[in-house]
N, C-alpha and C positions, 0 to 999 in steps of 0.2 A: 504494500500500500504506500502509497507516494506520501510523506508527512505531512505535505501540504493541505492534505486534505483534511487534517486533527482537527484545527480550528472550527470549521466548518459542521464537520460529524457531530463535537458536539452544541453548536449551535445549531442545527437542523432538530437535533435531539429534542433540547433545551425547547426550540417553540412548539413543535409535536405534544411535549406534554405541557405546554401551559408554564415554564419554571421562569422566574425571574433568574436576574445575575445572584441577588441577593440569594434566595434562594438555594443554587445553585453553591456558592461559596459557603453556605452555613451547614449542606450537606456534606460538601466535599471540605471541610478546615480550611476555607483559603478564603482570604480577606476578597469582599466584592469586587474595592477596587483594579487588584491581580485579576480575578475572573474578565476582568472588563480589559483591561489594557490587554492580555493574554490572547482572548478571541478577535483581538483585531489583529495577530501576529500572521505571519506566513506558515507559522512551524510551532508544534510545541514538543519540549521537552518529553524523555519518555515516563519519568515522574510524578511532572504535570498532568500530561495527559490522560494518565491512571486516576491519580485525583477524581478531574471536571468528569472522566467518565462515569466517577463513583455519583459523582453532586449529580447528574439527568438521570441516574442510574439507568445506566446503559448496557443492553443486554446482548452479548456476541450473536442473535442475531438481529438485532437493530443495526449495529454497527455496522454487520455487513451487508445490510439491504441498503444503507445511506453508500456505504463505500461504491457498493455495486453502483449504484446510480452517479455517483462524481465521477466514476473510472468512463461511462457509458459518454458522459455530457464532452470528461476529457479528450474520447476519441476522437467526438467528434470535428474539434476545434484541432486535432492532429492530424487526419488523417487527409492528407491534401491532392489521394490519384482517386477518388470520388469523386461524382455530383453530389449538389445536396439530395435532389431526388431519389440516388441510390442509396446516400447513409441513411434518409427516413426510413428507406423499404428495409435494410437492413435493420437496423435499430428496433422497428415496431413488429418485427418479425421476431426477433428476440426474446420480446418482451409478451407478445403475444404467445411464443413456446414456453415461456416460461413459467406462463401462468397455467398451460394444462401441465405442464411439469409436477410443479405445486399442488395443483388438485389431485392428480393423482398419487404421490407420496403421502398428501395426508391420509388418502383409501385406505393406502398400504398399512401406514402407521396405526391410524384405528383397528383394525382388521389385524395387526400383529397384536396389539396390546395384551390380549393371554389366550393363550394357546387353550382348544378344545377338550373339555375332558375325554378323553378317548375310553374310557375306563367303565363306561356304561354305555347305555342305549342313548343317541346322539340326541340333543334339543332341540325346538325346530331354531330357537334363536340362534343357535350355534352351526346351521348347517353352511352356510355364505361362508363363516369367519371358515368353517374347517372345511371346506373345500379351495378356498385360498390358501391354505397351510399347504393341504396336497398339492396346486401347483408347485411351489417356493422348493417343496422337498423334489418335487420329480426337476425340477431344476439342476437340482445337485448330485440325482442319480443317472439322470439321463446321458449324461457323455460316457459313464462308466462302463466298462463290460461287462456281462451277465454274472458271471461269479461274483464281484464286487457290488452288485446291486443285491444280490442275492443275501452276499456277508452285511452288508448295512441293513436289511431287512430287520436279519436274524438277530442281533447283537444292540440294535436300536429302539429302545421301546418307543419311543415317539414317532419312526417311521412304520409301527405296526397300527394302522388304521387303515378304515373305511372308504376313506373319501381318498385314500392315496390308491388304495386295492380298484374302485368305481372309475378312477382316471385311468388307469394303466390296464384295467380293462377296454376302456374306452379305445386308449392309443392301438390295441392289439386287433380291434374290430378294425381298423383303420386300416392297420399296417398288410391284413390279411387278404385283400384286393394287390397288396403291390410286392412285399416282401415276406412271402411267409413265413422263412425263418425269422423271421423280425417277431413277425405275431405271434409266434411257438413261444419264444422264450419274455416274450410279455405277455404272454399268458400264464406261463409256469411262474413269472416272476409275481402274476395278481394272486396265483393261490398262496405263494410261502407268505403273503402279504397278511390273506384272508385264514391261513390258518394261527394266527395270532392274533386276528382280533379279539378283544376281550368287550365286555361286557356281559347280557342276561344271554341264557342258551340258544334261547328260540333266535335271540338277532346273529348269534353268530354263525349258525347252520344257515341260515337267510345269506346270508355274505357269502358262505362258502359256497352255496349253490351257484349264486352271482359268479361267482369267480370261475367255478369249474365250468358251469356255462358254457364260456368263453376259451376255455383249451378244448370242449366239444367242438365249437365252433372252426377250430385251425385245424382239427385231425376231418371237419368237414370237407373244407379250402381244397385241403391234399388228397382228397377222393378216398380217404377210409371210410365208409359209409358204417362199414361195421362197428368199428372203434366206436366215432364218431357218438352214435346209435346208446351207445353202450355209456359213456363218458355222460354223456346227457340225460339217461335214465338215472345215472347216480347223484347230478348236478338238480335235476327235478325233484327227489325222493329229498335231498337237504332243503332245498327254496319249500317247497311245499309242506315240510315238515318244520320250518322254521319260524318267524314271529318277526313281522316290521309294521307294527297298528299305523305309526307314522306315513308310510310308504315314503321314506327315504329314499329304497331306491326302488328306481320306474318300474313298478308289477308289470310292465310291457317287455319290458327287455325278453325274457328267457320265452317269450309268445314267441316273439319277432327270430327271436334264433333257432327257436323249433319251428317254426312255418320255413326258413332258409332250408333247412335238414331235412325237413319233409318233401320240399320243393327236388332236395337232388334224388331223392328215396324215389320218386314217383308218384308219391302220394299226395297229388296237389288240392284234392278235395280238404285233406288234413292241413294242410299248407294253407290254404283261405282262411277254413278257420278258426286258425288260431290267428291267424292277420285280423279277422273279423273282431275276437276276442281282445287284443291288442288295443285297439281301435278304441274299444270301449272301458277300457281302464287303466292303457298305458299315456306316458306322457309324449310322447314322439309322434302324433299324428302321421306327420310327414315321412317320416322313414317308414312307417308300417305301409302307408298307400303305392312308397317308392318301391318296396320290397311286392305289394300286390300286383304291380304292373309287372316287375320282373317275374312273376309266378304264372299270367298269362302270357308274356313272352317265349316261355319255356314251353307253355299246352298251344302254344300256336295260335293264340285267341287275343290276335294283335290290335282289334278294335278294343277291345276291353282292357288292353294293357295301357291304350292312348289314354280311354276315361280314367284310370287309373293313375297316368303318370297329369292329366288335369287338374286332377283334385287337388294333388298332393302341391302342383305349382304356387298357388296364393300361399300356404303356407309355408314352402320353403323359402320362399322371396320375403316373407314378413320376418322367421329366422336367420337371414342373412350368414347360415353354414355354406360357403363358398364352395368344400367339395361337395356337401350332398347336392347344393343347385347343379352341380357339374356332371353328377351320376346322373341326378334327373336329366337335364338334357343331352347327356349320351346316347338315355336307354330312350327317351322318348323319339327322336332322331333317328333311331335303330327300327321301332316300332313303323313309324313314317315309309321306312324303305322297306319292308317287309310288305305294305300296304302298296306299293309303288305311288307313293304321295311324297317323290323326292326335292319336289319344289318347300316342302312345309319340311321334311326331314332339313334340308340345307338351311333356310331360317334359323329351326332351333340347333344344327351342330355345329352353326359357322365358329363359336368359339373355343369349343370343346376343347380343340387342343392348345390352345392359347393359355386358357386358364389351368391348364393341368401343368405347361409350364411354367406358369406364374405360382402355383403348387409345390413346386421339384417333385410332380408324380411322372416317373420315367414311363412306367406302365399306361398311366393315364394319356399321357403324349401318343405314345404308340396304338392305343388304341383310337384317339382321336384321327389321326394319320388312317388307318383303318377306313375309319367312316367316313373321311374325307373322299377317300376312292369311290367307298363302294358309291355315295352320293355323285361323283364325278361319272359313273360307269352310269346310274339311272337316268342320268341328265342330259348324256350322249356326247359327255366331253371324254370321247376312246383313250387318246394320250395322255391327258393329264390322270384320268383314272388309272393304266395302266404304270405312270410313273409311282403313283402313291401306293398301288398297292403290292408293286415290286419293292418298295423301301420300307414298310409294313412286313411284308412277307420275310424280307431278309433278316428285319429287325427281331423280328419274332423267335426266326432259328436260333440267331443267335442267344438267346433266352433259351434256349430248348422247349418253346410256349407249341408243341405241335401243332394242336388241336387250332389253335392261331393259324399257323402255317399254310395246314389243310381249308380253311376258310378261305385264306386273302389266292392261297394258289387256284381255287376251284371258279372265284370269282374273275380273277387274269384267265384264267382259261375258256368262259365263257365268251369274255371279248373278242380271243383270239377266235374262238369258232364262227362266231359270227360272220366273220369274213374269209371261214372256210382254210385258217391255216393250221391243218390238222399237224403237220409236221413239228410245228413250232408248241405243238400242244402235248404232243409225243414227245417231245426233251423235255418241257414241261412239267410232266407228270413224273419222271423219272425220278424228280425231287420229293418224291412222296416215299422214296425209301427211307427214310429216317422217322418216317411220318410212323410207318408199319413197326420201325422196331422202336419205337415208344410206350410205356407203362401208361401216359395219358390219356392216351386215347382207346373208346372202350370196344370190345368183340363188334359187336352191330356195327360201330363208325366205320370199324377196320373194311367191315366185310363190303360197304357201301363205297368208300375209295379205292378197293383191291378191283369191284365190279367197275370203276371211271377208268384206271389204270389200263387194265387190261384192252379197255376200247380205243382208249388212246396210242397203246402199241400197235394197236393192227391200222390206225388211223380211221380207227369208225369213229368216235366219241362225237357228239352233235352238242351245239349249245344247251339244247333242250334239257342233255344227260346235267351238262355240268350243272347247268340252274337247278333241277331237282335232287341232285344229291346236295348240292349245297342248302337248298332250302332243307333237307332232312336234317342236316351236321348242326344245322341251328338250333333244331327243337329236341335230336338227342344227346346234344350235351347238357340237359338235365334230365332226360326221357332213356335212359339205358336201354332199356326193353325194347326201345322202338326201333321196329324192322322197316328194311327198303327193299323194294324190288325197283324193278326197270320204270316202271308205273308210279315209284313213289313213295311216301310213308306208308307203315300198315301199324 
């Protein structure tokens, strides 16, 4: 701080609070008249200044909201490769960050003040401050590797709670569209979370179930249906055997992840509903209706998946969740060209991939890129579609995403037949052997691209083929069972 500026601070002080000189000198032991010749100085001593600071009683941070503002006023009268124009834009821009600065540390501040009892069944007054705590902690666990989050778990009683186990479940529902190993081990890491919550018995079988839930959920992802099946009957048998009068956490959630489970099972009557149940006592509207269009998408019942992905619009746009608006207009843009309505699909997936990298969802991208073709292919833009969906296609392999592969190549395939280049269709296909010896992809898919292949080597395969095995690869990658012949699904 420039000393020049002593004088001043605490005469700014001094009229702030109403002090006379007099005043001022009877608090701080120093004769008025000193007080008075002193504040007309340039400079004061660092004795002095301790004093007159004592006489306004000057608070470290009074002093340094007045310094801030003499340093602000000084630059500006220094600062001489500006206009004035620019130092006001600057200046008030400052000052204007500075104030949500401000509001927001006080949030902080209040909301730190004492930490939740963790040690019983949560209050509702308490649920805001302790799911703020759970941020602040995954803060400082999140750059860590699994084992080290895992030893902070175990060894921390204050990181064993609710609202820390409810986020990192959260993160791992997230992570399970893009990284599944990601979602594995912040799944396992929400159970060591949830098998230490304390409080009454019934809340903490309620958690646990939460918890395991969502490792059902990741052995879903990865096509163990069995597991899966399995892990969720025992995560149901804790939730339902458990006790939350409060409904702390959303009675929807374990609906919305057994309707997903049921959805790849085949059982999409079961799959509605528990969407339907969801609906009616979970707090997520918008994800439950997002997940009902995705569960007609699967049964082929693409007008019903658009009413679907309708409903749920006003409410994710009054939520302002960036990726779920982004799923929603993925799957409804996907629904669009299913329908061959790729004028209204291109409206809603012009941004798709834009926002998925404004996201860093690598996956998200890639799949945008996807939709970008196939919309370019419904539109009859040939080249541009074929470039997107060769750089889709590549991308994919490289991921070892088959069942991807098998989609964007059947789709390139069709364009090429259209104009009768069966040869180019024939090398084409050739790229489906890695497709074949993939765990991904299931028996029926296999048997329905081994029947395109084979047409393609002899150089029969007709557009007609590609577009109908491809419309099948659509609806049995949730539909296992469902068989193809020449003619189509059965």
């Amino acid at each position: 701080m420039d000393r020049s500026f002593r004088p001043l601070i605490v005469s700014i002080l001094a009229l702030w609070k109403g002090l006379s000189q007099k005043e001022i000198g009877a608090r701080a032991g120093v004769r008025q008249k000193r007080v008075s010749s002193n504040l007309k100085k340039t400079a004061l001593e660092d004795e002095l200044y301790e004093q007159l600071l004592r006489g306004v009683e000057g608070r470290p941070a009074e002093v340094a909201i007045v310094t801030a503002c003499l340093e602000a006023l000084a630059a500006l009268e220094a600062d001489g490769e500006l206009t004035a124009e620019e130092q006001d834009e600057i200046e008030t821009g400052v000052l204007e960050g500075s104030r949500h600065f401000r509001s927001d540390l006080t949030a902080r501040v209040r909301r730190s003040r004492a930490a939740p009892a963790w040690d019983d069944y949560p209050r509702a007054a308490e649920l805001e401050t302790a799911r703020w705590h759970a941020g602040e902690q995954w803060s400082l666990l999140e750059s860590l590797p699994e084992e080290q989050q895992v030893t902070v778990v175990r060894v921390t009683r204050d990181f064993q709670n609710w609202a820390l186990m409810e986020l990192v479940c959260g993160k791992s529902a997230v992570q399970a569209s893009r990284d599944v190993e990601r979602a594995a081990g912040l799944a396992r890491l929400a159970m060591e979370i949830a098998a230490r919550v304390r409080g009454p018995e019934g809340w903490q079988r309620r958690v646990r179930g939460y918890a395991a839930a969502h490792g059902s959920n990741v052995l879903r992802v990865t096509g163990k249906l069995k597991a899966s099946d399995a892990a969720f009957e025992e995560a149901k048998r804790l939730w339902l055997s458990g006790s939350d009068p409060d409904e702390v956490l959303d009675p929807g959630r374990l609906l919305d992840l057994e309707a997903s489970l049921r959805r790849d099972q085949r059982r999409f009557g079961e799959a509605l509903d528990r969407l339907e149940e969801a609906l009616s006592v979970g707090r997520c509207p918008e994800r439950y209706l997002i997940n009902k269009g995705i569960n007609f998408l699967a049964m082929g019942e693409y007008e019903k998946a658009v009413e679907a992905f309708r409903q749920a619009q006003p409410l994710v746009e009054e939520g302002g969740d960036t990726r779920l608006a982004n799923i929603l207009s993925h799957n409804l843009a996907s629904a669009f060209t299913h329908l061959g309505r790729y004028g209204e699909a291109a409206e809603v997936g012009r941004r798709v991939r834009a926002v998925a990298v404004e996201m860093g969802d690598e996956i998200g991208v890639l799949r945008g890129v996807w939709l970008e073709g196939r919309i370019a292919a419904g539109l009859g833009r040939r080249e541009e579609a074929l470039r997107l969906l060769e750089q889709a296609r590549r991308e994919f392999a490289a991921r070892t995403m088959w069942y991807d592969v098998a989609l964007a190549l059947l789709e390139s395939a069709a364009l090429w037949l259209d104009e009768g280049r069966t040869a180019k269709v024939k090398a084409l296909a050739r790229d489906l052997e890695k497709v074949f010896e993939s765990e991904e992809v299931h028996r029926e898919a296999l048997a329905a691209l081994r029947l395109f292949q084979e047409a393609a080597e002899r150089e029969a395969a007709t557009a007609g083929l590609a577009r109908r095995v491809l419309g099948y690869l659509f609806r049995a990658r949730h539909d296992q069972g469902l068989r193809f012949t020449a003619s189509g699904a059965l």
